[in-house]
C-alpha positions in Angstrom: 0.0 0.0 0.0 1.5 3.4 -1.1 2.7 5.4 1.6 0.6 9.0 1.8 1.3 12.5 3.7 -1.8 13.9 4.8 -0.6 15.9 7.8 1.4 18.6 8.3 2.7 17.3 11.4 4.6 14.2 10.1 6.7 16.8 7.7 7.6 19.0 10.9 11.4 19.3 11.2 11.4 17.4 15.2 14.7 15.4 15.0 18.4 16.7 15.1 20.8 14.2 13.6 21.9 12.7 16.3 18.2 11.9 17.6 17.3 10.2 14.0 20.6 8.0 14.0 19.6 6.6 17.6 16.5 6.2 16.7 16.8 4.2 13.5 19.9 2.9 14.4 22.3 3.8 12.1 25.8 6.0 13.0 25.4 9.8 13.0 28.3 10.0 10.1 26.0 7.8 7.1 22.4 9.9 8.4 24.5 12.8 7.9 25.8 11.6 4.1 22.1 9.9 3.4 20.4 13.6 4.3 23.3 16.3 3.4 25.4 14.4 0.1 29.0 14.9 0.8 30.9 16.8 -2.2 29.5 16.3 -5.7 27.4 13.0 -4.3 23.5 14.4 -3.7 21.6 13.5 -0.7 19.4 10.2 -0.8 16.9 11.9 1.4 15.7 14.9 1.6 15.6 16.7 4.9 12.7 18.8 6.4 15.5 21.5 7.2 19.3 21.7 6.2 20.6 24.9 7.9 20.5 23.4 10.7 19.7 20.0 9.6 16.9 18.6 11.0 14.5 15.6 10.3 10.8 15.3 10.3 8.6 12.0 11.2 8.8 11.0 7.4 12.3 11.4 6.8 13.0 9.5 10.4 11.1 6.4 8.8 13.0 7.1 5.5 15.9 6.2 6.9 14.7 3.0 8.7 13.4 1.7 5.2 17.2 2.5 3.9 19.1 1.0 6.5 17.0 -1.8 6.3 17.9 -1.9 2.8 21.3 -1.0 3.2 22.6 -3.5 6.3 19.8 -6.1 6.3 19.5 -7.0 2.5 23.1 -5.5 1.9 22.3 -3.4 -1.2 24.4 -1.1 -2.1 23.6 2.7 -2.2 24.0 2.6 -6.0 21.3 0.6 -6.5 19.2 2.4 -4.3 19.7 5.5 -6.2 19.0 3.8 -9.3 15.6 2.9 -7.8 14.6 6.0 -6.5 15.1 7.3 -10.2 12.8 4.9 -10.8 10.7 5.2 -8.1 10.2 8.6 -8.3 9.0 9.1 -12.1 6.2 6.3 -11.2 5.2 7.7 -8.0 6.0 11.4 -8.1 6.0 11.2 -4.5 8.4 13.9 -2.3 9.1 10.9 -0.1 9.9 8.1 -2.6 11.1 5.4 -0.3 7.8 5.6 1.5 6.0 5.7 -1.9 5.6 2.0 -2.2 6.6 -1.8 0.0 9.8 -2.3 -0.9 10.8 -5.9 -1.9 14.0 -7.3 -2.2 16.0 -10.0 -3.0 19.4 -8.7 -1.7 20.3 -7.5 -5.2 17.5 -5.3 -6.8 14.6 -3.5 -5.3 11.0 -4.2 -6.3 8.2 -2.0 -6.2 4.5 -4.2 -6.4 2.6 -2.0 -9.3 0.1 -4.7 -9.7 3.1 -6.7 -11.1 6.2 -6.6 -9.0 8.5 -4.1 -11.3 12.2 -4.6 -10.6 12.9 -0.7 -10.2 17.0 -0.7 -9.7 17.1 -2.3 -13.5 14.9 0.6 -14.8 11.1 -0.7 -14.4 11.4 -4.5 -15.5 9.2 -6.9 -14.4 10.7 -9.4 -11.6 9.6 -12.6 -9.6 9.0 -11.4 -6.4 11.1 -12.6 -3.2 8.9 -10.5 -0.3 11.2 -9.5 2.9 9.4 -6.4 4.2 10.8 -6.8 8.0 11.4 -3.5 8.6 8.0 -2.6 7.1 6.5 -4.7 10.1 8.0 -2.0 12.4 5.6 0.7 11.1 2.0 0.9 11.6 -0.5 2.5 9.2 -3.6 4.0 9.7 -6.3 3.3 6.6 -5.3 4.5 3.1 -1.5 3.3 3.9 -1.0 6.7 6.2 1.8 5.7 8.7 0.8 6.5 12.2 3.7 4.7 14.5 7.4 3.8 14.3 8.1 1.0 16.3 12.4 1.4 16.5 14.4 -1.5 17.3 15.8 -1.8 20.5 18.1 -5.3 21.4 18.3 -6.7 18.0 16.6 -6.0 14.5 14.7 -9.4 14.3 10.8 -10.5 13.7 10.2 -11.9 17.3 11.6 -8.6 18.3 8.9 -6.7 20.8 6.8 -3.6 20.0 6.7 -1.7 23.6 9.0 1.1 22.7 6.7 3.4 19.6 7.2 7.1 18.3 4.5 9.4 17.2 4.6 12.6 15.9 1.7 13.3 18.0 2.7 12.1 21.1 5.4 13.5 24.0 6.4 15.8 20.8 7.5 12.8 18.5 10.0 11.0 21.2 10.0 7.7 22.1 7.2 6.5 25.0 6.0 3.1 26.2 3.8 1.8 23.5 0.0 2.8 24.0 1.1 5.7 26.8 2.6 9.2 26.9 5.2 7.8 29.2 8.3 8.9 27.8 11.2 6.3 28.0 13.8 9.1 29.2 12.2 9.8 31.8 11.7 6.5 33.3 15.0 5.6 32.5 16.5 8.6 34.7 14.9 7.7 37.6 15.9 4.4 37.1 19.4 5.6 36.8 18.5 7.9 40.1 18.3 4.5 42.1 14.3 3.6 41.5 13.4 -0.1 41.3 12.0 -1.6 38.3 9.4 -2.9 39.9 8.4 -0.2 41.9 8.4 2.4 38.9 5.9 -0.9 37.1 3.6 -0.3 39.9 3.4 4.1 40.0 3.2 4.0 36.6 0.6 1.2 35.9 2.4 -0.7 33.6 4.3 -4.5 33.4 7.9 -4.4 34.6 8.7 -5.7 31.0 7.7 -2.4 29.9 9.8 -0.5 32.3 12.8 -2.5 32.1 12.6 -1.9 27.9 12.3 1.4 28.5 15.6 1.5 30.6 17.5 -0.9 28.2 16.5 1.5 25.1 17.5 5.0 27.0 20.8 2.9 28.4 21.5 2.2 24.6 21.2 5.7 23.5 23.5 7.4 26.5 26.2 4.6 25.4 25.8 5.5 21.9 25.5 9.7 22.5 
């Protein structure tokens, strides 16, 4: 299902750099190259705003689709811009890896228009191999609007939990315990102030599963900042 833009809000510049490279775990260096270019080389996404940079909801889920494609299906960024040629005279879309599910077969991307068209070859029509895993981490609303961004947090796998989710709507677009406004830093810094686990589960009215994710993302971005 195409991806669509309805709302202002998800092109709202919200992330600095180094927020978008924790969040869709890549290093701040390649978010940098994938949104800026570097020399002559033209950036692969374009940002919500470049003086200073900053990223909006759709570019952060932008760049989860290209690491995906980048470090889980280890295509090469060649081929990527070859698709997004391709991609972006069939869909005319502003946000062209977002335009359509991705398919790939660790080679070339696919695009399904009706027929699955093998886009980094120009448009021709390819048997499809589907891997969308990193799809499964967003959730769309009706009309194939996405609404959540589920990040990975221990290991980018399918039996990997949803419990950490960013909105654009919700605690300003950063990270919260799924269905909640709880925002993960802050239970994490009391955590980090001495609080039990369980005892933060309880005030807070949630599992200690939920808590203890929350701590194990947040401890994973300090290490990382």
């Amino acid at each position: 299902m195409p991806f669509k833009i309805k709302d202002e809000i998800f092109e709202v510049p919200t992330y600095s750099p180094a927020v978008a490279a924790r969040y869709v775990g890549v290093p701040y260096q390649t978010l940098r190259y994938w949104t800026l270019g570097r020399g002559s080389v033209a950036p692969i996404i374009q940002p919500a705003d470049e003086a200073p940079l900053c990223l909006s909801f759709a570019n952060l889920l932008e760049c989860h689709v290209l690491n995906a494609l980048r470090i889980k299906y280890r295509l090469r960024l060649p081929r990527v811009r070859s698709a997004l040629r391709t991609l972006k005279q069939i869909s005319n879309s502003r946000h062209p890896l977002l335009s359509s599910r991705f398919r790939t077969d660790g080679v070339d991307l696919f695009i399904d228009e009706r027929a699955l068209v093998n886009v980094s070859r120009g448009g021709q029509y390819a048997l499809r191999q589907v891997v969308d895993l990193f799809l499964e981490r967003i959730e769309w609303q009706a009309r194939g609007v996405a609404k959540k961004f589920y990040p990975f947090v221990a290991k980018k796998g399918p039996d990997e939990p949803k419990i950490i989710s960013i909105t654009p709507t919700i605690a300003f677009g950063r990270s919260v315990i799924d269905g909640t406004g709880i925002s993960t830093a802050v239970i994490a810094s009391r955590f980090w102030a001495r609080e039990e686990p369980l005892a933060l589960a309880s005030e807070y009215g949630r599992t200690e599963e939920e808590i203890l994710e929350a701590i194990r993302w947040e401890g994973d971005y300090q290490r990382a900042a």
